[in-house]
PLY file of the C-alpha trace (Angstrom):
ply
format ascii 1.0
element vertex 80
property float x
property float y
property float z
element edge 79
property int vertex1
property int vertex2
end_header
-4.14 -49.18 -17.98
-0.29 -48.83 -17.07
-0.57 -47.05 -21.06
-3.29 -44.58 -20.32
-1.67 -43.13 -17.08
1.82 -43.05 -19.07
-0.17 -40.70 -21.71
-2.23 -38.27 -19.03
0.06 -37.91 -16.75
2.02 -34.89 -18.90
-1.77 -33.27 -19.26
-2.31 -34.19 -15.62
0.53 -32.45 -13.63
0.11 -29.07 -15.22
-3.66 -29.27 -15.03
-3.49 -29.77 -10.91
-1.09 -27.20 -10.81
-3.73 -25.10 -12.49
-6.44 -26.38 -9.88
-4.26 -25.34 -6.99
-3.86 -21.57 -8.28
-7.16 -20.94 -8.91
-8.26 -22.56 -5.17
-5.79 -20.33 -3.90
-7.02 -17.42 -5.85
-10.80 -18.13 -4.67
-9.78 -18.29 -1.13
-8.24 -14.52 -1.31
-10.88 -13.10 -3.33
-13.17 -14.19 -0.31
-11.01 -13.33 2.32
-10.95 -9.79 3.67
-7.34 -7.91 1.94
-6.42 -6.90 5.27
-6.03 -11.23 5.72
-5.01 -11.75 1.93
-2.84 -9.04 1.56
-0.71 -8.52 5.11
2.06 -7.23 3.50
0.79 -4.76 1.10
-1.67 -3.55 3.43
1.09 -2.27 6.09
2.75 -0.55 2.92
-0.79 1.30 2.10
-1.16 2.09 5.34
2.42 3.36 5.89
1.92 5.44 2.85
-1.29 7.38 3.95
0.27 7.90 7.29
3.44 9.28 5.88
1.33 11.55 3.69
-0.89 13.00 6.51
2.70 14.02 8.47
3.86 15.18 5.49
0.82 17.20 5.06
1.09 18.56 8.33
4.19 19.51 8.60
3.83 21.28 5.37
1.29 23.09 7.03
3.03 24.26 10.30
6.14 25.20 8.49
4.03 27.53 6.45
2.62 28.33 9.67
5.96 29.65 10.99
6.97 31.50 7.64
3.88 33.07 8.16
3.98 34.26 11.81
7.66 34.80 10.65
7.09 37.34 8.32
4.32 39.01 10.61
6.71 39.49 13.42
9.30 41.04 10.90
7.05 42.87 9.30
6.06 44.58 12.69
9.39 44.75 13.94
10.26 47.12 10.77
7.17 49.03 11.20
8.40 49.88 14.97
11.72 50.67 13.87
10.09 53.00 11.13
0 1
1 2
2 3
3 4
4 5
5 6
6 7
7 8
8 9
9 10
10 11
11 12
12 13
13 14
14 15
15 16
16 17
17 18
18 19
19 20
20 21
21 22
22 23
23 24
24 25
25 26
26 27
27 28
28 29
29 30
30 31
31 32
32 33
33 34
34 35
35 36
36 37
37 38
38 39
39 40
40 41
41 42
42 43
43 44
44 45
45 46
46 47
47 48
48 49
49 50
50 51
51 52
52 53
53 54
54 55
55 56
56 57
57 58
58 59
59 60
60 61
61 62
62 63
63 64
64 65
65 66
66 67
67 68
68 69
69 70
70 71
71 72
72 73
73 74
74 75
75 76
76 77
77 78
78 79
């Protein structure tokens, strides 16, 4: 017996190892990524929210360049 457990015991250890990655795996496949995934789901929701702001302040700068060149464009007409 004591020569049998000698011989698996190499096959054995990586085998359990094995086991324990795929349990792992199984339980974050059924869990919500939200609970699997904490950290990467802040950084996907960081990176949307950075993107709307960026968005928007894209749009309100071209907001002001636009009023800006209205006013000036006024101003030289009533200096004309």
């Amino acid at each position: 017996m004591l020569c049998v457990t000698i011989v698996l015991l190499p096959l054995g250890i990586p085998v359990v190892a094995f086991a324990g990655r795929l349990i792992t795996r199984a339980v974050q496949l059924m869990l919500p990524r939200s609970v699997a995934h904490p950290v990467k789901e802040v950084r996907k929701t960081t990176k949307k929210e950075g993107r709307k702001v960026s968005s928007a302040v894209s749009d309100a700068a071209g907001d002001v360049a636009k009023k800006g060149r209205k006013v000036w464009r006024q101003e030289r007409k009533r200096l004309a």
